[in-house]
GUBA-513410 format. One line per 10 residues: number of its first residue (from 0); their letters; for each residue x, y, z of C-alpha. Coordinates in steps of 0.02 Angstrom, whole numbers. Each point is the difference from the previous one (the first is absolute). Example, Ala and Ser with C-alpha at 12.3 -4.5 7.8 and 13.67 -1.06 7.14 Angstrom:
0	AS	615/-225/390 | 69/172/-33
REM end
This chain:
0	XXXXXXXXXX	-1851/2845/920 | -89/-15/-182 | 68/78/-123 | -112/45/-148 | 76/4/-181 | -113/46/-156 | 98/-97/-133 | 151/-121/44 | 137/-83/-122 | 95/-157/82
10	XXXXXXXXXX	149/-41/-64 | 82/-199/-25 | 87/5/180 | -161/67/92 | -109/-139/-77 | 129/-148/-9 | 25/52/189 | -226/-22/17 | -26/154/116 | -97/76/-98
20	XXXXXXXXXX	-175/-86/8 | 55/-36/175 | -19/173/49 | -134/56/-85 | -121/-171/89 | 55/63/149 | -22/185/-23 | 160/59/34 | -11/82/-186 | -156/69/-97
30	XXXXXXXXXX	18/13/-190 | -153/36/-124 | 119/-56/-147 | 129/-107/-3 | 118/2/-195 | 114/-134/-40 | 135/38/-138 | -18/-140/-121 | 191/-14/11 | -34/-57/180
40	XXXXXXXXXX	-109/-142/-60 | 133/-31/-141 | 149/-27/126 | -100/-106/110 | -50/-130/-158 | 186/-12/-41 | 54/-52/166 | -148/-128/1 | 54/-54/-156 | 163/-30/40
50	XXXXXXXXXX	-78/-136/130 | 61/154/163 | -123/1/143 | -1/190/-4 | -91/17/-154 | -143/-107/86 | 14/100/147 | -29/148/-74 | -151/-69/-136 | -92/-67/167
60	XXXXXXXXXX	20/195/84 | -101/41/-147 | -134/-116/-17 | -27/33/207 | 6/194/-54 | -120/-12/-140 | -134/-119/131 | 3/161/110 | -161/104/-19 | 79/148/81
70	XXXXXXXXXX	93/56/-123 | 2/15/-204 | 139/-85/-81 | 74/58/-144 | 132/-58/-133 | 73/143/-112 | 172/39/-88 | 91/-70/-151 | 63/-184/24 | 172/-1/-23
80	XXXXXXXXXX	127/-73/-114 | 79/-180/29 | 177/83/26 | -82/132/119 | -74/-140/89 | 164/-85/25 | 92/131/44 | -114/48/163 | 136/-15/110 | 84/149/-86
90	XXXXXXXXXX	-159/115/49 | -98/-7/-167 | -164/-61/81 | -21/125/152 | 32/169/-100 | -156/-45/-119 | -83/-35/151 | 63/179/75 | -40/96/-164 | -174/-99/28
100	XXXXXXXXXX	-41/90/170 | 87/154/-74 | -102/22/-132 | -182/-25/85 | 60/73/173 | -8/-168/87 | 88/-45/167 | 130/-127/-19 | -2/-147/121 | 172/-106/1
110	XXXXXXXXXX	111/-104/111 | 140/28/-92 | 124/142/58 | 83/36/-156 | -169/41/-77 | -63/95/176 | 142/122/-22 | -9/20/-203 | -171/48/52 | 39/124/125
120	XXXXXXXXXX	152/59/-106 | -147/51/-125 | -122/78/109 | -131/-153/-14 | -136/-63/130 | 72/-136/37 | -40/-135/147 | 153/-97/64 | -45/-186/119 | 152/-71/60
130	XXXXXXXXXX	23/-161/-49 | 11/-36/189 | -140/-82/98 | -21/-119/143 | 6/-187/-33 | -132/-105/3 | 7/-199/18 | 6/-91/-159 | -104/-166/-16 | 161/-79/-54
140	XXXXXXXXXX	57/43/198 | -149/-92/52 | 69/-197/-43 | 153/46/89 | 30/-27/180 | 165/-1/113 | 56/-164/-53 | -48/23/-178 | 181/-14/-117 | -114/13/-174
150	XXXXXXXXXX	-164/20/-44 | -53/-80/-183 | -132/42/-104 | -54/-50/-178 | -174/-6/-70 | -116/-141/3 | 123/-86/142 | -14/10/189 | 91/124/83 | 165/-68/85
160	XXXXXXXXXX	139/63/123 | 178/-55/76 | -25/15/157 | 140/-31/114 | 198/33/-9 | 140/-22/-116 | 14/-201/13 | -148/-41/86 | -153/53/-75 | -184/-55/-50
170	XXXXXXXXXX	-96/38/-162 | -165/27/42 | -191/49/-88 | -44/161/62 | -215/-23/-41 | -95/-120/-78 | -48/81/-159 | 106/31/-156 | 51/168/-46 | -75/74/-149
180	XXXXXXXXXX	101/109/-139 | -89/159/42 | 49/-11/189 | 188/-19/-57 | -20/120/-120 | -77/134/138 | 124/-41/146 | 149/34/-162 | -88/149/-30 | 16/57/179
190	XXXXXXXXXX	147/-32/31 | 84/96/-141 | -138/137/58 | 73/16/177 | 167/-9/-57 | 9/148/-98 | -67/70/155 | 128/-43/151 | 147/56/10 | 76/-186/48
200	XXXXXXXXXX	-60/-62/-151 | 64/-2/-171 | -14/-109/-192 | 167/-85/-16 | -36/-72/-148 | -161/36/-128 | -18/-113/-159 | -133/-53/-97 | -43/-162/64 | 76/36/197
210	XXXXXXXXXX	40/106/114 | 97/12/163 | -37/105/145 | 95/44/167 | -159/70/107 | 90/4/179 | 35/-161/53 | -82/-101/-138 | 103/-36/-137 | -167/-32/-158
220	XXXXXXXXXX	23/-100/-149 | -157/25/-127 | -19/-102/-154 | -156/2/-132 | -24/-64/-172 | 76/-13/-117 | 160/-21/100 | -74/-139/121 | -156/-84/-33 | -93/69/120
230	XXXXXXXXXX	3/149/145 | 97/-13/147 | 81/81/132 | 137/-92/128 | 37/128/138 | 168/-32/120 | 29/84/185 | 135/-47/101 | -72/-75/138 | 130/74/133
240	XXXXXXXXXX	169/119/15 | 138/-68/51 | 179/79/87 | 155/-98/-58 | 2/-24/216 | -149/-132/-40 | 82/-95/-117 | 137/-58/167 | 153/20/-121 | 165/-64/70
250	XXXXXXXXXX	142/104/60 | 137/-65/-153 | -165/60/-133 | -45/157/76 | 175/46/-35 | -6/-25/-146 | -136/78/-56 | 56/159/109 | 173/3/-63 | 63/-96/-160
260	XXXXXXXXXX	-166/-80/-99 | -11/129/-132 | -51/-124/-136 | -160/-91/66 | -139/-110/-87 | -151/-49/92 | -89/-157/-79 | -149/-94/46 | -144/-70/-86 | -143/106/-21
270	XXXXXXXXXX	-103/56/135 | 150/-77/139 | 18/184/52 | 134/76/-93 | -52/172/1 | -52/6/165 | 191/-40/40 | 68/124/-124 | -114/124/84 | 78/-22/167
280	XXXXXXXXXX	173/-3/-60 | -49/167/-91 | -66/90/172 | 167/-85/69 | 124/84/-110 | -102/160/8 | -22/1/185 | 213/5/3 | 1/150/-93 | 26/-73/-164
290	XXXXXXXXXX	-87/59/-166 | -127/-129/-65 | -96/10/-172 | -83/-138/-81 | -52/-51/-181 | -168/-90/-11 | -100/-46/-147 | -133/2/74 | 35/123/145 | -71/-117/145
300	XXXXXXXXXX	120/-3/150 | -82/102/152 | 163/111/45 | 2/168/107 | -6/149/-77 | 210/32/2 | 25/-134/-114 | -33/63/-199 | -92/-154/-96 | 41/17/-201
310	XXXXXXXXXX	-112/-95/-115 | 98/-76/-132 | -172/-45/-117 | -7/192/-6 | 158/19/-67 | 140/-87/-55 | 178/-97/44 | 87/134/-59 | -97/156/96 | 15/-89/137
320	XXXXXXXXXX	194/-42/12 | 23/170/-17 | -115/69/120 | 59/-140/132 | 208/54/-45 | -41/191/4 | -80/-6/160 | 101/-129/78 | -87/-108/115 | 99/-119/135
330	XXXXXXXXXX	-134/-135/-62 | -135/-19/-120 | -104/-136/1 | -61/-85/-169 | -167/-99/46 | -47/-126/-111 | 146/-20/-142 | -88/-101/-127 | 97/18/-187 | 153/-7/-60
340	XXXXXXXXXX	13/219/15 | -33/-2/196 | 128/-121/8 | 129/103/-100 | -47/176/95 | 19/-93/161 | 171/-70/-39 | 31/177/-73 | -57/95/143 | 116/-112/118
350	XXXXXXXXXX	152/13/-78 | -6/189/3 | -17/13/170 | -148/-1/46 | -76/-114/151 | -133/-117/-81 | -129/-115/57 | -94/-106/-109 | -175/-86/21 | -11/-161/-123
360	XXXXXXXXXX	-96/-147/-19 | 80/-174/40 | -65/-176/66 | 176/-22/73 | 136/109/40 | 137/-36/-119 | -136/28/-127 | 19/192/14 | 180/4/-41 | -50/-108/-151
370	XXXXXXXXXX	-90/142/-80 | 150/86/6 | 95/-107/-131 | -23/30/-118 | -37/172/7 | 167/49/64 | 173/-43/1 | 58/-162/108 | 138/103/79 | -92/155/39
380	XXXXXXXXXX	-152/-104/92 | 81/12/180 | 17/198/-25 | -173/9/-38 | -76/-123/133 | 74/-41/156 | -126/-58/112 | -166/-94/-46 | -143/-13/117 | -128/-142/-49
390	XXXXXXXXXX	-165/51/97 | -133/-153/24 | -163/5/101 | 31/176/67 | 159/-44/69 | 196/3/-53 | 35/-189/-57 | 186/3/-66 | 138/135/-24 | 127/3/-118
400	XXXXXXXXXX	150/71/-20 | 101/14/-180 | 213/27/-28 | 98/-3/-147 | 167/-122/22 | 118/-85/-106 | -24/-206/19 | -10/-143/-53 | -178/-66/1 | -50/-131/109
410	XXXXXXXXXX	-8/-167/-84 | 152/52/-102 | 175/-44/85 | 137/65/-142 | 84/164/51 | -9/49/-189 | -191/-3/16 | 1/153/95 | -138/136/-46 | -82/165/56
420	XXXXXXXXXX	-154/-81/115 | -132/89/79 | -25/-86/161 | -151/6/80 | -6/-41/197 | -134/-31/128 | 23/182/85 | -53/-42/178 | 105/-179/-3 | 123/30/-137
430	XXXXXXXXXX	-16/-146/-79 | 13/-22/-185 | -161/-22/-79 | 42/37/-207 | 119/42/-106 | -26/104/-170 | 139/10/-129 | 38/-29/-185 | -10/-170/-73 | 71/7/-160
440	XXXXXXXXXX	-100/134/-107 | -161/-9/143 | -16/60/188 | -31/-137/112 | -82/8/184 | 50/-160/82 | -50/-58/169 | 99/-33/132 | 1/-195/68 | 67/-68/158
450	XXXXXXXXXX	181/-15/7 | 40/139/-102 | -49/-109/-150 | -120/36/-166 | -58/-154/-67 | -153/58/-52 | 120/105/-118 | 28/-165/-109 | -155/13/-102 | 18/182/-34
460	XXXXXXXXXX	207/-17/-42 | -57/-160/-125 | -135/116/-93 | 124/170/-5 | 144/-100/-47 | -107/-82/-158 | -67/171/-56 | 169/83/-2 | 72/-151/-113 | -138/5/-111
470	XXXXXXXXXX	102/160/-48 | 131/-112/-73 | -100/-179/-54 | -170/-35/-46 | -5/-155/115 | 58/-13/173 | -37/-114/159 | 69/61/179 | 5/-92/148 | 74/64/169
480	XXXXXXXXXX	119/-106/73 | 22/102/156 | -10/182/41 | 160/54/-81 | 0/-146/-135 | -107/-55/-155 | -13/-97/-149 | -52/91/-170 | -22/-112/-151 | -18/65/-152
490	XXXXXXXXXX	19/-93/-199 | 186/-67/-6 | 29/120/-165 | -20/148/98 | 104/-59/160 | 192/66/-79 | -83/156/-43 | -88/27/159 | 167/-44/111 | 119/107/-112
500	XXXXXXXXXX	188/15/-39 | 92/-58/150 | -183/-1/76 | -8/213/-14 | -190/-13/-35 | -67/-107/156 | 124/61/117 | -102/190/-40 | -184/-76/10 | 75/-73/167
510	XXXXXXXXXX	33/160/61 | -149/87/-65 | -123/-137/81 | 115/-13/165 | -4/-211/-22 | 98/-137/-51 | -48/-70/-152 | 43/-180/-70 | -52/-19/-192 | -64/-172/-57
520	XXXXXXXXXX	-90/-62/-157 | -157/-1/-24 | -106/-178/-19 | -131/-28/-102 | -177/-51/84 | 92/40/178 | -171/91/56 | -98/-144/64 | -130/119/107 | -37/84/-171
530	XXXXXXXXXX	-35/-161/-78 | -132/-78/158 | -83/172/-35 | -131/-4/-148 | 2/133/-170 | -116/143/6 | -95/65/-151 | 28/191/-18 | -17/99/-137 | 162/113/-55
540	XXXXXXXXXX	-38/197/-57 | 135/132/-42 | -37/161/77 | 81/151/-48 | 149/-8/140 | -21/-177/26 | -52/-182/-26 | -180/-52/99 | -38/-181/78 | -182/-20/14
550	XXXXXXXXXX	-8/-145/124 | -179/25/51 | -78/60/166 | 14/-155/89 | 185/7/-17 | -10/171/105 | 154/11/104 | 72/-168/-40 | 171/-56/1 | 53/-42/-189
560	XXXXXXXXXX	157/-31/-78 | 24/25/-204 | 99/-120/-108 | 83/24/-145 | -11/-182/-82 | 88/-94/164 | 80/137/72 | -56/110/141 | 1/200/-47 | -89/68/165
570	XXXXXXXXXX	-111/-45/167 | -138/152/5 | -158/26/82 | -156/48/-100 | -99/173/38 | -177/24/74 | -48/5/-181 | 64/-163/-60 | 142/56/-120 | 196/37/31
580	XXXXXXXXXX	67/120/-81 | 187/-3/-45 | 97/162/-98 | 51/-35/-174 | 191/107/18 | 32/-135/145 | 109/-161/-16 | -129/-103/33 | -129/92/-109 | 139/-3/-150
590	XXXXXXXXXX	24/-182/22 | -196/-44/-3 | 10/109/-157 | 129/-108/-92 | -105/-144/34 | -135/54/-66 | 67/56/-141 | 118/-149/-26 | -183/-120/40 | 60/-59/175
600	XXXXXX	-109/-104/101 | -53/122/149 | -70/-69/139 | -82/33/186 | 5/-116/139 | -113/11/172
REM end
């Protein structure tokens, strides 16, 4: 039925949302006159401003209202101020546009409820559309097919997709001819269109030079200038649903994912299928009666509607701690831990109780519970992760399983060596696969070797133990003699301070470093390897915190070692940028101090 209105005023939601001109082409509405508040106009040229696709949304409604010749268009009202303009959220904008149709007896159109029943509140004409309408299919559906992972578009470049599965996929051209920018711009402007319109659909995240959208299945990344160089849109769907049943988990692990994992990481590289296993586990706890919730930034896993998804990029670590320990969930899920603070509310969330499972990116599995350290405490990582399940191609590759014990490390025999260890096992075999404990003042993760031995430990014992003497001397050479033994040389004036009265001091770095320790003099010109290798210009700056060695890009990610005259201060390997960088309140930066100001000879070797 047509309905037909004498004068109209829109407000922002009713032409952001494009209705409007929509029904008056098609006849559903017939309006002589149509006003727009100039505050209306105002709002919308912020929000474009500020680089947000509803601003352009609602400056095209516009421009397609003012090419209709059925109707007479309008602007009127005082433009408001900057603060007013700001502050639109709070209601400023829509009562001038009320007191607008108030005061020339217009009918107000809106999709916006709060202003439909401050309007009826007042006795106004006033036309409410819900918001509501029936989905239509978005070009951006029409590269994707049932095998399609991702589709990726960027102007002046073919379309591409993934097609395939997690681990075994193709990348393939979609058409022949390049996108241009005002295609990407208009399937953008679409999709942010059509989400504001379903209810499966929301903006997770809305900056000036991105944003990321959950429309149903598809999770949408957007980028323009001047963030990237260029538009583009990469658009993910999983490709299939999976029941934990499909993954064909063994007896001893579905136990323990039923009964005692309460503490559990799932790693893979990226697109292995990670989420699609943390989704399954999800439907799996909440299937037995269990209360799920999840914390997603972006909100992307496809979960039933029992299961409460939080978005932690629309709040914060601390909102959502205590939401998650006031409403007590048996697990929560954490997709995606990135920084240092998921990482902390994760290991915070876990040691108050509550049943965690965490979603994190790793090429291997011991990798995950490297992010850890860190982060938190040695002794606290087995309370926080117990069980670590490394997905690859779509599949579970490797299960591990984490305990805290008393030890002694392998590759170390003395009984006085013994340390907290966190021992990492195979889960299905129960074979050792790494250790992780202290090593003087660092945490070590140390593979496992056959026969119970570490030899691979040697290097990283030789390096630890010369760091944590440089404490004491400014020049020290270790060698490991065997895995309990070694051989520290140092200048033969320091040695009788270094051992002590009645040998007091080295008996305490003994215990501190868990290693016997043999103290010889140091020769002169003992480094031969340094001397085959050849001097490397560099040029020497002093930074605020610390002293600079320019070395030049083609030293990128060399091996060096720095001399002071003939003696060896450290081995170090040069940054992506060509320089190392060493602190100034160090030993080693205090001693490269002193010989510069004393006119040392400082040299590099490569």
């Amino acid at each position: 039925m047509t309905q037909q209105i004498e004068k109209l005023v829109p407000d922002t939601s009713i032409i952001i949302e494009g209705f409007l001109s929509e029904k008056i082409k098609n006849n559903e509405l017939k309006v002589k006159e149509v006003v727009i508040h100039e505050a209306v106009l105002a709002e919308l040229e912020y929000q474009a401003n500020m680089n947000k696709a509803i601003g352009y949304l609602g400056l095209d409604e516009i421009k397609r209202m003012r090419e209709l010749k059925k109707v007479e268009l309008k602007f009127e009202g005082v433009r408001p101020r900057a603060v007013e303009i700001q502050h639109a959220s709070l209601g400023e904008i829509d009562a001038m546009v009320r007191q607008l149709a108030w005061e020339q007896d217009a009918t107000l159109i809106t999709s916006d409820k709060i202003q439909n029943r401050v309007a009826e509140a007042k006795g106004m004409k006033v036309i409410y559309i819900h918001p509501e309408k029936r989905t239509k299919k978005l070009k951006l559906e029409g590269f994707f097919d049932e095998s399609t992972m991702s589709v990726h578009l960027r102007q002046d470049v073919l379309p591409y997709a993934k097609k395939g599965f997690p681990g075994k996929w193709d990348f393939v051209a979609l058409r022949k001819d390049p996108l241009k920018e005002e295609e990407v711009q208009d399937i953008s402007r679409e999709i942010i269109e059509e989400c504001k319109l379903r209810k499966d659909s929301f903006i997770e995240i809305e900056r000036p030079g991105s944003t990321i959208v959950q429309m149903g299945r598809y999770r949408i990344v957007i980028t323009k200038p001047p963030f990237s160089d260029g538009w583009e849109i990469t658009a993910v769907k999983p490709v299939r649903t999976l029941t934990l049943a499909d993954y064909k988990l063994s007896e001893k692990l579905m136990k323990r994912i039923g009964e005692q994992a309460e503490g559990v990481l799932v790693a893979g590289s990226p697109g292995m299928g990670k989420s699609t296993f943390a989704q399954a586990l999800a439907v799996f706890y909440s299937e037995k009666e269990k209360i799920v919730k999840t914390v997603e930034a972006p909100r992307d896993l496809v979960l039933p509607e029992n299961i409460t998804q939080y978005a932690i990029s629309h709040g914060d670590a601390q909102e959502v701690h205590d939401v998650l320990l006031l409403s007590r969930p048996d697990y929560t899920f954490f997709d995606e831990m990135r920084n240092t603070d998921d990482f902390k509310l994760f290991a915070d969330l876990r040691l108050a109780g509550v049943g965690m499972v965490g979603v994190v990116h790793a090429t291997n599995p011991i990798d995950a519970i490297q992010r850890f350290i860190g982060r938190v405490e040695m002794g606290v990582i087995p309370q926080v992760i117990d069980t670590v399940v490394f997905i690859k191609n779509g599949f579970i590759g490797k299960v591990l399983a984490l305990y805290m014990t008393v030890k002694v490390p392998s590759g170390m025999t003395e009984a006085d060596l013994a340390r907290p260890v966190v021992v990492v096992n195979d889960f299905e075999t129960g074979k050792l696969e790494y250790e992780i404990y202290s090593y003087g003042e660092q945490t070590v993760v140390v593979p496992a070797q056959e026969g119970g031995e570490a030899k691979g430990v040697h290097k990283l014992a030789a390096e630890g133990i010369r760091r944590a003497f440089l404490n004491y001397v400014h020049d020290v050479d270790v060698e490991m003699v065997s895995d309990h033994k070694c051989v520290v040389r140092v200048p033969e004036r320091d040695i009788a301070r270094i051992i002590g009265k009645e040998g007091k001091n080295i008996m305490q770095i003994e215990k501190e470093l868990g290693i016997g320790i043999d103290i010889q003099a140091l020769e002169e010109g003992k480094r031969s390897l340094a001397v085959e290798k050849g001097d490397i210009e560099f040029d020497l700056q002093r930074g605020k915190k610390g002293l600079i060695f320019d070395l030049g890009a083609r030293m990128q990610h060399k091996d060096i070692e720095i001399f002071i005259g003939s003696t060896l201060l450290l081995n170090a390997k040069v940054g992506s940028s060509g320089t190392l960088k060493i602190k100034k309140d160090n030993s080693i930066g205090q001693r490269l101090l002193q010989a510069i100001s004393s006119g040392e000879k400082i040299r590099v070797v490569g």
